[in-house]
C-alpha positions, 0 to 999 in steps of 0.5 A: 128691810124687805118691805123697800125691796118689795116696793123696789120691785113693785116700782120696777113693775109698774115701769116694765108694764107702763112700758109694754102698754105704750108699745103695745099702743103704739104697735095698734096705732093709727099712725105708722112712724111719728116725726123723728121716727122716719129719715126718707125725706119726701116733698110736700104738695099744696095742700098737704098737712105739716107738723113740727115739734114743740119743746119736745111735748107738743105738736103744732101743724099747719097746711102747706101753700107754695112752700108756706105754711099756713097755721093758727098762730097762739094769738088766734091770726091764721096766717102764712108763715115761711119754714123758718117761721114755723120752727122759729121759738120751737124746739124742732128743727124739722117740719113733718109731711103726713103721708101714706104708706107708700111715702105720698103725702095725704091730701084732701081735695078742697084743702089749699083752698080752705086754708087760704080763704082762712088767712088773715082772719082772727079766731077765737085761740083757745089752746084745748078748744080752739087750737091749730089742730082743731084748724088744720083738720076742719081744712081737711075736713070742711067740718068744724070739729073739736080735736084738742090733741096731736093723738086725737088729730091723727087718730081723726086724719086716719080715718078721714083717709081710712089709712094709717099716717107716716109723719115724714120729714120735709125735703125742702 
């Protein structure tokens, strides 16, 4: 009979410490708030780097363009889609502005452009080698870049910036 309740309680540790170790990770993150954490609506300028929500697992972004979206569609299109679009077979309802601390949204100088000169061609789609993060930060960056994950594409942007990121969402 004690033997459960120890690993009741062993169980129940690991929970605890999981979760103060997630805290603990956020707390030291390069980001300040994660889409949903934030209510205060802010508009996207040409240029700017939006997210939604897939299914609540993933993430997938884009580059804003006069109220589109230009993305890295799963069938390896880069084109420009409307709000609706991008949400559309997604589980989000709301697209998502990277910004700074001060609600602006972070901008890099010759990403519109880079983004727009992208449109209509095909790439090679690949969901870990060759996905809309890798697209959405090679427009920020100019580099080609590897960046398989929503994590890994902040913790890039934040230093490209040399700021933290507040995921905000969209006043459309």
């Amino acid at each position: 009979m004690p033997l459960p309740l120890i690993w009741l309680g062993a169980g129940l540790a690991s929970v605890y410490a999981g979760g103060a170790l997630a805290n603990n990770a956020r707390r030291h993150s390069v980001v300040t708030s994660y889409p949903g954490e934030s209510e205060r609506l802010v508009t996207p300028l040409n240029g700017s780097v939006v997210c939604c929500g897939i299914y609540g697992v993933f993430e997938h972004t884009g580059i804003w363009c006069d109220g589109q979206i230009i993305e890295l569609h799963g069938n390896g299109l880069v084109k420009a889609v409307g709000q609706e679009r991008f949400l559309h077979q997604r589980s989000g309802s709301q697209i998502y502005v990277a910004c700074d601390e001060s609600y602006t949204p972070l901008i890099a100088e010759q990403c519109e452009s880079r983004a727009i000169a992208q449109v209509f061609r095909y790439l090679d789609y690949d969901p870990i080698s060759n996905n809309c993060h890798r697209f959405s930060l090679g427009c920020v960056t100019g580099l080609e870049e590897e960046c398989i994950s929503f994590y890994e594409f902040n913790q890039k942007l934040s230093a490209y910036f040399n700021q933290k990121i507040r995921w905000q969402p969209v006043r459309c």
